[in-house]
C-alpha positions in Angstrom: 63.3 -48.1 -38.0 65.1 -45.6 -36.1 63.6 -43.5 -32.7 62.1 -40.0 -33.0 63.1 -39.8 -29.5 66.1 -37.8 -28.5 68.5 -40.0 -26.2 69.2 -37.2 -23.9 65.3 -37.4 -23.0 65.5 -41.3 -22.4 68.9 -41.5 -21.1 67.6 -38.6 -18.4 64.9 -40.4 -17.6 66.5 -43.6 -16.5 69.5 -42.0 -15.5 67.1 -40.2 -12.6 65.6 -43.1 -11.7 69.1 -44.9 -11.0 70.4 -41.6 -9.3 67.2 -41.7 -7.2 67.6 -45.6 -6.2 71.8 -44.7 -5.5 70.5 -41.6 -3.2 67.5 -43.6 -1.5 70.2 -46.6 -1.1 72.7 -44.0 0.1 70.4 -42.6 3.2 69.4 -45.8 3.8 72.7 -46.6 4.5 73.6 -43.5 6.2 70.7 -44.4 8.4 72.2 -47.9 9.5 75.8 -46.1 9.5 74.1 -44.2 12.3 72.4 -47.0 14.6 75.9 -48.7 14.1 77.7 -45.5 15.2 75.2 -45.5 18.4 75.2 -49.5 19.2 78.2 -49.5 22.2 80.9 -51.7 21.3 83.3 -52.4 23.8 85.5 -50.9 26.5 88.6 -48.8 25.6 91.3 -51.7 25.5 89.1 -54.5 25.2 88.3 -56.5 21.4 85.0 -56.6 20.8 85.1 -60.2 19.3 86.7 -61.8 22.3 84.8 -60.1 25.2 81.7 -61.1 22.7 83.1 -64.8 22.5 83.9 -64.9 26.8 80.2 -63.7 27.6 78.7 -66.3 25.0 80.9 -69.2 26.9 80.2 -68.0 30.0 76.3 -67.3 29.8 75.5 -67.4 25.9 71.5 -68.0 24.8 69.1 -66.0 22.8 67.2 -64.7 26.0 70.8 -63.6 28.0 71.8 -60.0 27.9 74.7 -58.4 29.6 76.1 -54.6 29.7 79.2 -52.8 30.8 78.6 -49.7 31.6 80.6 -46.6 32.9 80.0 -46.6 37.0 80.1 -42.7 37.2 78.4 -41.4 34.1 75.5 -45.1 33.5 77.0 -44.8 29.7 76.5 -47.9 28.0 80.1 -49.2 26.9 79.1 -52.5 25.9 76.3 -54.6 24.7 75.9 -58.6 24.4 72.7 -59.3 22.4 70.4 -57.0 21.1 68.4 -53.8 22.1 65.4 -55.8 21.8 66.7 -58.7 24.2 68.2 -56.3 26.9 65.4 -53.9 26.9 62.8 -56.8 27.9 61.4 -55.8 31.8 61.8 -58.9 33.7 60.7 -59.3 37.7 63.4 -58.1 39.6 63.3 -60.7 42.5 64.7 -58.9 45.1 61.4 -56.0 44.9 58.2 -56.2 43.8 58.1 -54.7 40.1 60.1 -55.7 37.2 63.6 -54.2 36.0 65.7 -54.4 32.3 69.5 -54.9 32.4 70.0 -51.2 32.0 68.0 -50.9 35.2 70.1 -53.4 37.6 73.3 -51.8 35.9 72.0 -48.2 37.3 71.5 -49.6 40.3 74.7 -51.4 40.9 76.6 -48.1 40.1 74.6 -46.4 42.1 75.2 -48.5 45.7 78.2 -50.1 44.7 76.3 -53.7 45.6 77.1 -57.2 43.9 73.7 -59.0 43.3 73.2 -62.3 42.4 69.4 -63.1 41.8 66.8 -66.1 40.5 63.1 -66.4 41.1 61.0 -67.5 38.6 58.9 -65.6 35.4 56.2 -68.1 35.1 53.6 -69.0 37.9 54.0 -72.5 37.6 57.5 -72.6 38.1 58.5 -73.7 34.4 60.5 -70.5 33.6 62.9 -68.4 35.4 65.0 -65.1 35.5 68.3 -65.1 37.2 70.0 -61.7 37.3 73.8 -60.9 38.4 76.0 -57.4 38.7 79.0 -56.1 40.0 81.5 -53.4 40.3 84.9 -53.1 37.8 86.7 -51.3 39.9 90.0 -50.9 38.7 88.3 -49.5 35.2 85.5 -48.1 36.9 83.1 -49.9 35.6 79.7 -52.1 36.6 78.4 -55.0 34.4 74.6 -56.3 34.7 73.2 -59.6 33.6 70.3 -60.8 33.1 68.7 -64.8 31.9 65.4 -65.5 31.0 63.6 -69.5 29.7 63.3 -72.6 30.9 66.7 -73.6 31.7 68.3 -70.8 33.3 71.1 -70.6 35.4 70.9 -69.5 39.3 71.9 -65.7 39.4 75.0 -66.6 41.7 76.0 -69.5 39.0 75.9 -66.5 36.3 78.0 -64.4 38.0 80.3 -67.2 38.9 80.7 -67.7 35.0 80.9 -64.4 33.8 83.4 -62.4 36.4 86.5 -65.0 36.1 85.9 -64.1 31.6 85.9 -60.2 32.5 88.7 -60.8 34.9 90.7 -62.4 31.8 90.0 -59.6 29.7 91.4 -56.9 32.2 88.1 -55.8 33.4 88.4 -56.5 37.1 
């Protein structure tokens, strides 16, 4: 037996419901597009892959967190780990308060003053933060680090690791 139903009214039916999934899908992927588009990659002449690869040798664990950023303007150029990792506020050992990697970055453009940090996060001594920055100058650039667990490097070892890998990759 044979449908009453005109196929223009079924096939308009389902063919709004796919074009409604394909738009919703679309904005969705507009939307992460987007946060891509705003995520800082890497500094002009530098391959994101390899400066990723150097700061993973040099300090690499889920808690680390390190950032390039323009000296003059505080513009975030580059990002190892994620927003969520670099935007925890740790103590900042060398004043009472705590800081993020953004913040010691600021800072470092600011005075111009290497730092090279440790004190522990936990009262009883089991888990530390060690921070470390610097100046770029030839590309005008500073870089902030920042370590947080049970089995974290001294600030001055961090930076010890990290500027020689920068260094390599033209960013002295």
């Amino acid at each position: 037996m044979r449908s009453r139903r005109r196929p223009d009214a079924v096939s308009g039916a389902v063919s709004g419901a796919v074009s409604e999934a394909i738009f919703g899908a679309g904005l969705s992927l507009l939307a992460l597009a987007a946060l891509a588009a705003c995520s800082p990659t890497a500094p002009k002449g530098v391959k994101k892959d390899k400066l990723d690869a150097a700061v993973s040798d040099a300090i690499g664990d889920p808690a680390s967190c390190l950032v390039i950023a323009d000296k003059a303007s505080g513009r975030v150029l580059y990002r190892y780990n994620t927003a969520t990792v670099c935007a925890r506020m740790l103590p900042a050992c060398d004043s009472p308060g705590a800081r993020t990697v953004k913040d010691l970055a600021d800072v470092t453009a600011k005075d111009g003053q290497a730092r090279r940090l440790s004190c522990n996060t936990a009262a009883d001594g089991s888990r530390g933060v060690a921070w470390a920055s610097g100046v770029l100058p030839r590309k005008g650039y500073v870089y902030a680090a920042v370590m947080e667990g049970t089995r974290t490097f001294p600030g001055l070892m961090m930076a010890e690791r990290i500027e020689p890998r920068l260094k390599d990759l033209g960013l002295d």
